[in-house]
N, C-alpha and C positions, 0 to 999 in steps of 0.2 A: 638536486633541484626538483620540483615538482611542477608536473606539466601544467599549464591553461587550460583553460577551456576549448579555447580554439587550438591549440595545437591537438586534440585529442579528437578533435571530429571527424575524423577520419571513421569510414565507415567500417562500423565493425559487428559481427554478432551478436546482437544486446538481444536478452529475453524480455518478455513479458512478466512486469512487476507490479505487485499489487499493496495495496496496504488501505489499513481500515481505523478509522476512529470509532472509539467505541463509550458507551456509558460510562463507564470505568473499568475497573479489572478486578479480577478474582470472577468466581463461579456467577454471579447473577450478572455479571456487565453481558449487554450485547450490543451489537454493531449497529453503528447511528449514519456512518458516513462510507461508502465502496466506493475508492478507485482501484484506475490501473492506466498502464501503459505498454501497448503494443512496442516492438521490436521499430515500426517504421514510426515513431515518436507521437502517435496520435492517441489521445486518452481517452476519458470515461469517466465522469462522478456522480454519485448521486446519493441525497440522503435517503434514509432508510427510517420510513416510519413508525415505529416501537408496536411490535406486539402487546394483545389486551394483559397479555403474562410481564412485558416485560418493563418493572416497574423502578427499579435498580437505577439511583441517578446517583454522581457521585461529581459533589461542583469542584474537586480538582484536574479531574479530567477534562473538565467544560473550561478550568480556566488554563489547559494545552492548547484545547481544540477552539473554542469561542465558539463552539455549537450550543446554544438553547436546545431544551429540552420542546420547547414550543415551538421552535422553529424544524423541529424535526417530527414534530403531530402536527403541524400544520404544511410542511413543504416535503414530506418525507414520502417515497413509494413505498406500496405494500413489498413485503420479503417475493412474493408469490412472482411479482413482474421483476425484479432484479435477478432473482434465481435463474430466472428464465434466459432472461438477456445474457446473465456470465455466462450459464448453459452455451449459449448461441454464439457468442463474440470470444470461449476462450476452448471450445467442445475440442478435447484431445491434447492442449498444452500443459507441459507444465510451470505452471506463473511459480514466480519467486516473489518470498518477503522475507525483510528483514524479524519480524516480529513472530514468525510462525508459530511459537505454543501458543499465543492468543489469537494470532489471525487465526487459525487454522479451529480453534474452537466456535469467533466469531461466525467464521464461515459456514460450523455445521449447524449455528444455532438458526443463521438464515435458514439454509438448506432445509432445516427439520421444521422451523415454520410453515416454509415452504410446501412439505410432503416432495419434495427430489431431492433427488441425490447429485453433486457436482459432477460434471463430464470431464472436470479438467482434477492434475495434481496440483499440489501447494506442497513448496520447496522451500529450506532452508537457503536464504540468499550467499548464506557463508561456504556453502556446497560451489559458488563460482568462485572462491577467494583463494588464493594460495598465502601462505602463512604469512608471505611478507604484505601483500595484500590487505592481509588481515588488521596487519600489525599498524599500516599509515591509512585503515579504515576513517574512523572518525575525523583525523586531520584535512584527510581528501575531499570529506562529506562536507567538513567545517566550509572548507574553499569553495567546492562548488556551491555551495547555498549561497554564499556572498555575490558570487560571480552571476549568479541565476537571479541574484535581487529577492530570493521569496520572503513573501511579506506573512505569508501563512502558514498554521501548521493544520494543512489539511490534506485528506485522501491524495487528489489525484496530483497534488504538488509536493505530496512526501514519494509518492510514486516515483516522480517526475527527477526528484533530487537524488533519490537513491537509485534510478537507471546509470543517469549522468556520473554517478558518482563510480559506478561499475565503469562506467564507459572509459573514465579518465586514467583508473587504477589498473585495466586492461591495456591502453594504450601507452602507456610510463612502460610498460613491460618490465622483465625480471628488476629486482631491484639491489 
């Protein structure tokens, strides 16, 4: 049997998870959308205004995310104040994502916009999983997404699903 949601709230160790939408993938995609989520369930998102470089639009990712390219030139922060802010809000953690070869490029491509360098690490989420973990992954993820209602595939509510989703697969214990 697979636990609920409420039976799994029971408070437990959750890290700080992050994850990003991004233009698309491969070498010229960069990051259009930063969340994240603290261990005590409070987030963070923010689009991310496209550098003059970076010109890489790719409309299958857009039709993932449901981000406009315009909507992130026009409501999107510079790299320079987001940098800053993870700097501040994650300085000495280290956040987990599920997506780490791309977040983790995403993230230098801010960073190097930026001219800083991240204070915190970026962690493979699968480094919390133990094999059996691993194994009723996406099943758990399926359930909690239902159960959470998201309506979206965005930053800080993939965040948000993939805490939950550690949280559930943590409290079910050995399997």
């Amino acid at each position: 049997m697979v636990p609920t949601l409420a039976a799994s709230s029971a408070p437990t160790a959750l890290p700080t998870v992050l994850d990003i939408e991004a233009s698309g993938f491969g070498r010229d995609s960069y990051p259009i959308e930063i969340g994240y989520v603290l261990p005590d369930g409070s987030g963070y998102c923010t689009l991310v205004r496209p550098e003059a470089g970076w010109t890489h639009w790719d409309p299958e990712a857009q039709r993932l995310h449901g981000i406009t390219r315009d909507t992130v030139v026009l409501h999107g922060r510079p790299a320079l104040d987001i940098a800053r802010h993870l700097n501040q809000a994650l300085h000495g953690q280290t956040i987990y994502t599920d997506g780490w070869v791309n977040d983790y490029s995403w993230i230098g491509a801010l960073f190097d916009a930026a001219d800083l360098s991240p204070s915190f690490h970026i962690e493979n989420l699968r480094a919390l999983l133990s094999d059996d973990e691993a194994a009723h992954w996406h099943q758990i993820k399926d359930q909690v997404g239902r159960e959470l209602n998201l309506r979206r595939h965005r930053a800080s509510a993939d965040a948000r699903l993939l805490q939950m989703t550690l949280r559930r697969l943590h409290a079910a214990g050995p399997g």
